[in-house]
C-alpha positions, 0 to 999 in steps of 0.5 A: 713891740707889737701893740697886742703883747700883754706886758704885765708892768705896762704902767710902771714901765711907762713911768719910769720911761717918762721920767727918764725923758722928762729928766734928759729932754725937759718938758718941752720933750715930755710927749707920748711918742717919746714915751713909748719910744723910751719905753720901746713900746707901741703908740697903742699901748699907752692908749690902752691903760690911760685915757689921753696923756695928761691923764698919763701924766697925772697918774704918774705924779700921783703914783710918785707923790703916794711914793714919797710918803708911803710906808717906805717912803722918805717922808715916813722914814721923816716921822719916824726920826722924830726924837732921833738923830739932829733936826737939821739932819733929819730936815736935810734928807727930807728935803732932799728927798723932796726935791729930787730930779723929778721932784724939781721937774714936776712944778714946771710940768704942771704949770705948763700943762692945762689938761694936766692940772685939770686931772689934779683937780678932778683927782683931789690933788694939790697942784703940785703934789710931791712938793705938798707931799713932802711939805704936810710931812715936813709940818707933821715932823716940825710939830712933833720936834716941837713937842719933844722941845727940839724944834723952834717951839714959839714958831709955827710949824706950818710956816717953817715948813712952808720956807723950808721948802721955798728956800731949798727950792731955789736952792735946786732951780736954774742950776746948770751945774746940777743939784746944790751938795747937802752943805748948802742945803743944811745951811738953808735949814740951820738958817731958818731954824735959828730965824724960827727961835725967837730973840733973846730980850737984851 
């Protein structure tokens, strides 16, 4: 496509290309002629709507970070269960949610690139936004579980939170068979819940 045709959802459409190539060619892949080539787009284009890539990049963790916990976002939905519904099935889909294909791609994104977590920095964001998204969430609807006598209350919900998503991580790296099914996840989360009550005095 010519680099002078105006294309009104240039962005969105540069995003969503990006991650369908992070996803099929990893991070060693993720560069801007293979974006605009997804995306069937001229090189200028990209150069037109952001500075240099890493700034694509940041933009585009950012724009899906914001996703993740916007008013229909998973996260919200998270809130909005608190009371409803099992902790550990409400936790499930939230960390589900969390570590989606991009979601598990984007930690190794940003450990592998300078520029693009100098972006993040300048931006006020954490290093790895998604995940620090869906972890302020996950405390958030923990302490109100608490409040409602549903949750671990002796436990801290910013910890619980915090191995929740340490454990559900591991649980969605180095899988060549692809992402584990919601019974393993909801095992991890019923584990650390348990770990969270305290222990009967014998």
């Amino acid at each position: 496509m010519p680099t002078g045709v105006h294309l009104p959802n240039a962005r969105e459409l540069l995003f969503d290309a990006a991650e369908r190539v992070l996803l099929l060619e990893g991070v060693s892949g993720l560069t801007s002629r293979a974006v605009t080539a997804e995306a069937g787009v001229a090189k200028g284009v990209m150069h037109r709507h952001f500075a240099d890539f890493d700034a694509f990049m940041a933009e585009l963790v950012l724009d899906r970070a914001a996703g993740l916990v916007g008013l229909d976002g998973p996260m919200a939905a998270l809130l909005e269960a608190a009371g409803k519904g099992s902790v550990a099935g409400n936790l499930v889909e939230a960390l589900e949610a969390v570590f989606s294909p991009l979601g598990v791609a984007v930690p190794a994104l940003v450990i592998t690139r300078d520029g693009l977590r100098a972006q993040l920095r300048q931006a006020g964001a954490s290093r790895f936004p998604l995940i620090a998204e869906g972890l302020a969430a996950i405390t958030a609807y923990l302490e109100a579980e608490q409040a409602l006598g549903r949750a671990p209350e002796a436990a801290d919900a910013a910890t619980l939170a915090h191995t929740l998503i340490g454990a559900t991580h591991l649980l969605f790296t180095d899988r060549e068979s692809g992402p584990p099914d919601t019974q393993a996840v909801r095992s991890v989360v019923v584990g650390v819940l348990q770990a969270g009550r305290p222990r009967s005095a014998s």
